[in-house]
VOBA-1610 file (N, C-alpha, C; in pm, whole numbers, padded with zeros to 5 digits, always signed):
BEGIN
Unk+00083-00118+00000Unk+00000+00000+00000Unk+00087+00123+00000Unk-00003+00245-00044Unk+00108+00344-00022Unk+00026+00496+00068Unk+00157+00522+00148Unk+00168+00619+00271Unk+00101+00791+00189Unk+00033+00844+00232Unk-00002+00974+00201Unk+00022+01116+00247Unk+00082+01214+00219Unk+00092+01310+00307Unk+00070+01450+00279Unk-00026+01546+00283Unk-00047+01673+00208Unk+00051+01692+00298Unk+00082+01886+00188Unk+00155+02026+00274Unk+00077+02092+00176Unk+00165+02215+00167Unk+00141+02336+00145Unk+00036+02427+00137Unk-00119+02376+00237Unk-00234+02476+00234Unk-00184+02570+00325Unk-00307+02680+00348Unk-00257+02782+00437Unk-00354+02905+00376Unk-00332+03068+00435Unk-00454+03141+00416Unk-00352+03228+00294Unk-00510+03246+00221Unk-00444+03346+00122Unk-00572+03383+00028Unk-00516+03578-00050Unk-00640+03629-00020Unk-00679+03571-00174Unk-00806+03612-00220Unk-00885+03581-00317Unk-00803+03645-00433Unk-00786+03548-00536Unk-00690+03587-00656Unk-00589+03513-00640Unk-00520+03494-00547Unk-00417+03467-00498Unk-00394+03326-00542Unk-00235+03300-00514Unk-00223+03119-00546Unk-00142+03036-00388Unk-00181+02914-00481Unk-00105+02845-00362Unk-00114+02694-00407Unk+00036+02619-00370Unk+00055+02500-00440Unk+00065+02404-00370Unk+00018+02272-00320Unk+00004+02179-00236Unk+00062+02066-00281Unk+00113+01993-00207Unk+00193+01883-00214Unk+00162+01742-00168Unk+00199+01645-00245Unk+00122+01513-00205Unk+00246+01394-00172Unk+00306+01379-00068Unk+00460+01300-00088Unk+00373+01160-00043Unk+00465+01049-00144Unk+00387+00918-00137Unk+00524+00833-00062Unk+00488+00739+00012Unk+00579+00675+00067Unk+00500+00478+00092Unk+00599+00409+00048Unk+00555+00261+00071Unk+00564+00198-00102Unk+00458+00143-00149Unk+00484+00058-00261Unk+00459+00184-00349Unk+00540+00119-00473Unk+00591+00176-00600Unk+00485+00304-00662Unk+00477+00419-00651Unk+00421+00543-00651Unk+00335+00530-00829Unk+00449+00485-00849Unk+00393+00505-01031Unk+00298+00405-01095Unk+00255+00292-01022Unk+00147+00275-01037Unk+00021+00290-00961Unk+00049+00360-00930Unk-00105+00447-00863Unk-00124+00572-00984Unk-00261+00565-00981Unk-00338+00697-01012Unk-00360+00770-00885Unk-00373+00892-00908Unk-00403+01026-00806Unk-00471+01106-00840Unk-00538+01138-00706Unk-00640+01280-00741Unk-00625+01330-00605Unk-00657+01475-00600Unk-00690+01552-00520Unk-00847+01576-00498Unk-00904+01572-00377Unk-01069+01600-00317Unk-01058+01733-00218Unk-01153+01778-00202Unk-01188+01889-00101Unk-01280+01869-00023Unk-01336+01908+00049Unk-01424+01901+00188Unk-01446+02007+00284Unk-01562+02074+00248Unk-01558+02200+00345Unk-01645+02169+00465Unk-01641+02226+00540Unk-01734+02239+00698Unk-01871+02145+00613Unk-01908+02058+00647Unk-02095+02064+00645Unk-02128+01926+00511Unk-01990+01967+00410Unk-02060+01913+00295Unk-01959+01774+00266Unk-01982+01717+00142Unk-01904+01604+00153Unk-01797+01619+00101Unk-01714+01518+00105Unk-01558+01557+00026Unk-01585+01479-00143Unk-01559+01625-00198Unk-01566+01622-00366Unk-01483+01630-00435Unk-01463+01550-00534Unk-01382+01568-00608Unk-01311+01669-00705Unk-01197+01673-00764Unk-01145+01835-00775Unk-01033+01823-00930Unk-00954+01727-00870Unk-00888+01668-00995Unk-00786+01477-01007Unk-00822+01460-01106Unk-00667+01344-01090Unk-00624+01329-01206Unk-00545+01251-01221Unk-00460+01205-01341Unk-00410+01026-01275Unk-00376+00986-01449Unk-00316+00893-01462Unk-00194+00837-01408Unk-00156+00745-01441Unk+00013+00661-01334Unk+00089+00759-01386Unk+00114+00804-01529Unk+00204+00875-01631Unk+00174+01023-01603Unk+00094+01124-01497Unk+00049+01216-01530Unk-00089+01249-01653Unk-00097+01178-01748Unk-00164+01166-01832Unk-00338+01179-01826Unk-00406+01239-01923Unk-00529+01203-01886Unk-00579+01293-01760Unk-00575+01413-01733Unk-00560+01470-01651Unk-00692+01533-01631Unk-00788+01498-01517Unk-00934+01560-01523Unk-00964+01680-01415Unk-01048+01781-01448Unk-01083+01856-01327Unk-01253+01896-01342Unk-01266+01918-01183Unk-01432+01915-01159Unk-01463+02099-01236Unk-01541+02118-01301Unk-01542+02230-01404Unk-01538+02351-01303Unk-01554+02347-01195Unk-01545+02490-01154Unk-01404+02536-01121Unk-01257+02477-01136Unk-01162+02452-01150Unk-01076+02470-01238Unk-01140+02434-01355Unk-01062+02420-01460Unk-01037+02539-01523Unk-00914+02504-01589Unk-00873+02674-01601Unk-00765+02746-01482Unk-00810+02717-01376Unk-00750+02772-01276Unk-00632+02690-01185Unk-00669+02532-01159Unk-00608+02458-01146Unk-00555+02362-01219Unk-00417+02304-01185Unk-00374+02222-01260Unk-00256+02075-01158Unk-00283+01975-01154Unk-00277+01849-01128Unk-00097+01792-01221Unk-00031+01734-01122Unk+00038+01734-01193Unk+00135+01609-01088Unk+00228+01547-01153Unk+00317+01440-01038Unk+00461+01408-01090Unk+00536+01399-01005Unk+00668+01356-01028Unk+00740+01224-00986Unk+00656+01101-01055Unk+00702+00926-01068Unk+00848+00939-00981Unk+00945+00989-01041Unk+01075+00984-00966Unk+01059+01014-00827Unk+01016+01121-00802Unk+01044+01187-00649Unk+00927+01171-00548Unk+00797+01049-00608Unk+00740+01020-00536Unk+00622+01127-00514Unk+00603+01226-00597Unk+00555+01343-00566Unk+00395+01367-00670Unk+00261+01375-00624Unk+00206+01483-00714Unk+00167+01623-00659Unk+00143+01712-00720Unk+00098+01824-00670Unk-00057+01883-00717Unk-00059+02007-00647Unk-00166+02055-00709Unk-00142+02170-00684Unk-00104+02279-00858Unk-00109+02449-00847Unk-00251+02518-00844Unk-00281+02572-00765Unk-00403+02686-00765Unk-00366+02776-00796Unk-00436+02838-00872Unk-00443+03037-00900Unk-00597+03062-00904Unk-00553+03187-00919Unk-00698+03260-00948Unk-00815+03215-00766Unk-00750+03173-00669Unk-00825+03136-00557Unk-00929+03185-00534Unk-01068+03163-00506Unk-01201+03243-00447Unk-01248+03184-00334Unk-01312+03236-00263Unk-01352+03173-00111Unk-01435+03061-00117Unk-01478+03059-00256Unk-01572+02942-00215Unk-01474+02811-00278Unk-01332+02819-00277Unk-01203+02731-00290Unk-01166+02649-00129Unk-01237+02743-00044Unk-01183+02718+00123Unk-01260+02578+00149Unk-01129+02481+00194Unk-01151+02332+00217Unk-01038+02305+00248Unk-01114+02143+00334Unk-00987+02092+00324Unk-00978+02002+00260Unk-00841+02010+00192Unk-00857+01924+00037Unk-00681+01753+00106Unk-00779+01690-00006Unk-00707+01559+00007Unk-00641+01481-00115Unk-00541+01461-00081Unk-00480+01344-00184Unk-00536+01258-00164Unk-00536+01124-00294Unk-00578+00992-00318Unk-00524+00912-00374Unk-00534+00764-00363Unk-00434+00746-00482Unk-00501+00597-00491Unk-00546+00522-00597Unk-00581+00393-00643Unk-00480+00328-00712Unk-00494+00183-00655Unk-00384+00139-00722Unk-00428+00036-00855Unk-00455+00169-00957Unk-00440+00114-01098Unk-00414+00174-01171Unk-00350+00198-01325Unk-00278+00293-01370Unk-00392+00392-01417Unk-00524+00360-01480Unk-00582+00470-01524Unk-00687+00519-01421Unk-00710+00653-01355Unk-00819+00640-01279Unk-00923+00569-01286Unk-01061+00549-01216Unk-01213+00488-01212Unk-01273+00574-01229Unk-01298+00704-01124Unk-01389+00772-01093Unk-01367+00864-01041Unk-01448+00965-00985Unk-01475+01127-00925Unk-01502+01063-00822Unk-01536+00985-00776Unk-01637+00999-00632Unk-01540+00938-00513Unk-01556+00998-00391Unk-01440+00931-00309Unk-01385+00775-00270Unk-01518+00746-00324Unk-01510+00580-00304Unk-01418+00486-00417Unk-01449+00566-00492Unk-01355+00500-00614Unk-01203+00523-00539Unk-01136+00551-00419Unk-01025+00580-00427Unk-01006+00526-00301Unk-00848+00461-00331Unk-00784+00340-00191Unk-00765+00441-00057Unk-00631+00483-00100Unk-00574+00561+00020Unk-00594+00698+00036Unk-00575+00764+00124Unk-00598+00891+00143Unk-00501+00951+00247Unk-00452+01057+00217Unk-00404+01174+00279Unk-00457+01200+00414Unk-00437+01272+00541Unk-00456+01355+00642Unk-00535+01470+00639Unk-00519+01529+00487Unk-00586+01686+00437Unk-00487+01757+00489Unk-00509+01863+00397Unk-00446+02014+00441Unk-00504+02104+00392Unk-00510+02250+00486Unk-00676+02314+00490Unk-00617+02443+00420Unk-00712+02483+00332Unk-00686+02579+00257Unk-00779+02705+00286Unk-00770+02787+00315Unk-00884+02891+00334Unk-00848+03045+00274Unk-00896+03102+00191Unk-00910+03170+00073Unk-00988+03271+00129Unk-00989+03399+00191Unk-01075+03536+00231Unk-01100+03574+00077Unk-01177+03674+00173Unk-01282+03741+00021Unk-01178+03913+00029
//
């Protein structure tokens, strides 16, 4: 199985960016698919973006797109996720995922093995 760990959320104002980090630790990183989910106070944790074992194939939930972008580094064990353009209704706490098959399944959290701790992002107006 493999180990999960966000960084880089934190406050920042609307417009603004901020890039989060997903370090994988345990069995072989590159065949997992990954996505990132969010989860604010109240509601459920939704999906946001993932990609393929290769980076490849790279999906995002439409209110996103454009603004974010999904991305991983096979060697260093690493995917990320860049935000720009941030708006408050971005404030969550968002999660890595990772299934172990090369092309994703699905959007929905269930489609996905392991999971991250979260790291909380909160975006003022």
């Amino acid at each position: 199985q493999v180990q999960l760990v966000e960084s880089g959320g934190g406050l920042v104002q609307a417009g603004g960016s901020l890039r989060l980090s997903c370090a994988a630790s345990g069995r072989s990183f590159s065949n997992y698919a990954v996505a990132w989910f969010r989860q604010a106070p109240g509601k459920e944790r939704d999906f946001v973006a993932a990609t393929d074992w290769n980076g490849g194939n790279p999906s995002y939930e439409d209110s996103v797109k454009g603004r974010f972008t999904i991305s991983r580094d096979n060697r260093a064990n690493t995917a990320a996720l860049q935000m720009n353009s941030l708006r408050p209704e971005d404030t969550a706490v968002y999660f890595c995922a990772a299934d172990a098959i090369m092309r994703f399944r699905g959007r929905t959290a269930t489609d996905w093995d392991y999971w991250g701790q979260g790291t909380q992002v909160t975006v003022s107006s």
